[in-house]
N, C-alpha and C positions, 0 to 999 in steps of 0.2 A: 039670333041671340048674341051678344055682343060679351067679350071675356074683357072684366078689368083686371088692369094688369097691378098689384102691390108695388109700391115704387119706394124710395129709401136707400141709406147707406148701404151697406155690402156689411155684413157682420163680420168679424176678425176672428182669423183662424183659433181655433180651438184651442185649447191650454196644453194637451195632450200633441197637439202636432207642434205647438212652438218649442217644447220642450225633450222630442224625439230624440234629435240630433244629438244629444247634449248627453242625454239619459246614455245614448248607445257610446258614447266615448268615454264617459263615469263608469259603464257597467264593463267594458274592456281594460278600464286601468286597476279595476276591484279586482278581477279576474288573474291580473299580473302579481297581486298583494303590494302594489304601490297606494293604494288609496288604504287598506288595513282596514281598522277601525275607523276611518274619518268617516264612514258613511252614518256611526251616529253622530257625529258633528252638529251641531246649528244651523252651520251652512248649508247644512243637505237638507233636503225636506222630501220626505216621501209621500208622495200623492195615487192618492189610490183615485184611479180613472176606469170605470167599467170593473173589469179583470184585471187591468194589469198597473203594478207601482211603478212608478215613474221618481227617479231623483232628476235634481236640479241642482246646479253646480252655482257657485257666484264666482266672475271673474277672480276672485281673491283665492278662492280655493284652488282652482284652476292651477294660478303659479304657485303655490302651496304643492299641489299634488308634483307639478314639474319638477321642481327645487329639490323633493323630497325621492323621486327619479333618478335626479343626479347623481345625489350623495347617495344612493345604494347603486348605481353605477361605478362611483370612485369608489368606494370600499368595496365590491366585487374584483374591481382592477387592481387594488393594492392588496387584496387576499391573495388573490391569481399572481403578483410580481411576488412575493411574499413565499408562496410554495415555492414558485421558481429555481428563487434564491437559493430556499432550502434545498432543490433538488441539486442546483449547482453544489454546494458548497458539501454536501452528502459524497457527490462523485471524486470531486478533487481530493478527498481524505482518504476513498478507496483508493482513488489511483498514486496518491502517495505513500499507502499501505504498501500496497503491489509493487511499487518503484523498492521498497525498504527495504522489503523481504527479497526481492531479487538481486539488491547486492550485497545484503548479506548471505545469500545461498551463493551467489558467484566469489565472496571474500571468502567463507569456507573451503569453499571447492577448488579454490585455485593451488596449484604446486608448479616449485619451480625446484630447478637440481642444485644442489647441497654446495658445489662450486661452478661458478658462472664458468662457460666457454673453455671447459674440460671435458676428460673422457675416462671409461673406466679403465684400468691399466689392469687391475687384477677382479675376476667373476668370481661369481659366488659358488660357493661349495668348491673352489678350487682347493686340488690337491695340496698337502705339504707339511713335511715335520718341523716347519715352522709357529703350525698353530696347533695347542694342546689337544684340541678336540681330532687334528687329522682336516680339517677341511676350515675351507674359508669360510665364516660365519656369517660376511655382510659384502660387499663391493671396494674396491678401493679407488678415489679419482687422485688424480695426478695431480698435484697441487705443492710448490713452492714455501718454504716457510714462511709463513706472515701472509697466504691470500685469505680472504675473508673465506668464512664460514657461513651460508645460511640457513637459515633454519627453510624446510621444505614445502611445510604450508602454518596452517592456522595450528598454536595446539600453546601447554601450557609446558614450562618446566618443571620437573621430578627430580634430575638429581644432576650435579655437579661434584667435579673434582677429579680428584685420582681413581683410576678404574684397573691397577693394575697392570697386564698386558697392557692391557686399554691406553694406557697413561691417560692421560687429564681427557677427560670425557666432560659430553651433556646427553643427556635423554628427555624427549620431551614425549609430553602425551599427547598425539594429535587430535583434533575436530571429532574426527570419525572414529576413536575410542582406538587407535593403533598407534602405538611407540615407536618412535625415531632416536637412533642414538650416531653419537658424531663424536670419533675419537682420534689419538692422537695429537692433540690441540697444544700447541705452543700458548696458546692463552685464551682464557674464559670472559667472555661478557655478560654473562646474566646471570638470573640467582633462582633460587628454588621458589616455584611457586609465581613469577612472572608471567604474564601472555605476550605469547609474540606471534607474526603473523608473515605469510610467507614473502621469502625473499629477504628480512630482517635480518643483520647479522649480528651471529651470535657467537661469536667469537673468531680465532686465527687458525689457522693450517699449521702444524710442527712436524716434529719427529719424536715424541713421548712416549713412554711404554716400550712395548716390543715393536722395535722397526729394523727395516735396513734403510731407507731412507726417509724423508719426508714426501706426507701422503697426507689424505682423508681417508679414513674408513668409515665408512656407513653402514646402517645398520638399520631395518625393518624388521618390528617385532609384535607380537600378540599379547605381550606383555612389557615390564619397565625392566626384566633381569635376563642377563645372559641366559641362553639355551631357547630362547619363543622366538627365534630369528625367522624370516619367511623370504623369498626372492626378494631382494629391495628392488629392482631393476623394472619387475612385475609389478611391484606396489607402486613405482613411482611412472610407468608408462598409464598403469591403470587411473592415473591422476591424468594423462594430457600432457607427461612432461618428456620429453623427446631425448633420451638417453641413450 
């Protein structure tokens, strides 16, 4: 028995296999949310084959979806340079916070001695019925009439003028809420209620008041009046100043 064979073209693949490929590259850029809503678009058509829908993309959608890839690529890169920025420009304001505060805590803190490249001639609490109280009440450095005067560190002025014994005095209120007073002065350069800061001078070296000759006397206090006096020698080493 003899088999005939059907003869004819070759039919064309399926609708479903020409559109596989396509289907799986549409369903991977839905997946990413670059395609969004396009998929109810026009351009898309959804075919239902057996079980399973299949889209169909048209070249035009195609670079549509690309295009549209792009520009949420730049605009993720310019969010992302954008923080950056911000994180930079965030750091640099802390670190010129930090720089601010550290020289204004080193401008407070800094002290220097009352007369430049002197020494003390007379100590504290020295004996003598030269001073009413019986005892030296402050330091005295050995200074020439007319050497500058400076003030020791950071602090404001409280009082000027004639002080008595004292002759022409200044007392100033320091940073750290302690009194400095500076007597004897042939002359005064500031005025009540000015800020000065250390090393600044503030007036001249004399012989005013109760002397035997010209001098500074110095003076560290817990207060702005005679009798709160405290080792000035202590106060001013307890500063970094080498006395």
């Amino acid at each position: 028995m003899a088999f005939i064979c059907a003869t004819g073209k070759h039919r064309k693949p399926g609708r479903v296999k020409r559109t596989t490929a396509q289907a799986a590259g549409v369903a991977a850029l839905t997946t990413t949310g670059v395609i969004g809503t396009l998929a109810a678009s026009p351009a898309l058509a959804a075919e239902q084959t057996g079980l399973t829908p299949v889209l169909t993309a048209s070249d035009d959608l195609a670079e549509h979806i690309d295009a549209q890839a792009v520009a949420q690529q730049r605009i993720a890169e310019h969010e992302a340079a954008e923080k950056a920025a911000a994180v930079r420009a965030k750091e640099a304001r802390e670190a010129k916070a930090r720089a601010a505060r550290e020289a204004e805590r080193k401008r407070l803190n800094t002290f220097v001695a009352p007369i430049a490249h002197s020494y003390v001639s007379t100590g504290y609490k020295a004996s003598s019925s030269l001073w009413s109280s019986g005892s030296h009440t402050g330091i005295d450095f050995h200074a020439m009439t007319g050497t500058s005067v400076h003030a020791v560190g950071v602090g404001t002025v409280v009082s000027t003028g004639w002080g008595g014994a004292y002759g022409n005095q200044i007392v100033l209120r320091m940073a750290d809420g302690m009194y400095t007073q500076y007597g004897h002065l042939s002359s005064i350069g500031v005025t009540v209620g000015q800020q000065v800061t250390a090393g600044q001078q503030i007036g001249l070296s004399g012989a005013t008041g109760n002397v035997t000759g010209p001098h500074l006397h110095f003076e560290a206090r817990t207060g702005p009046d005679y009798g709160s006096d405290v080792d000035p020698l202590a106060y001013l080493r307890g500063h970094g100043v080498n006395v």
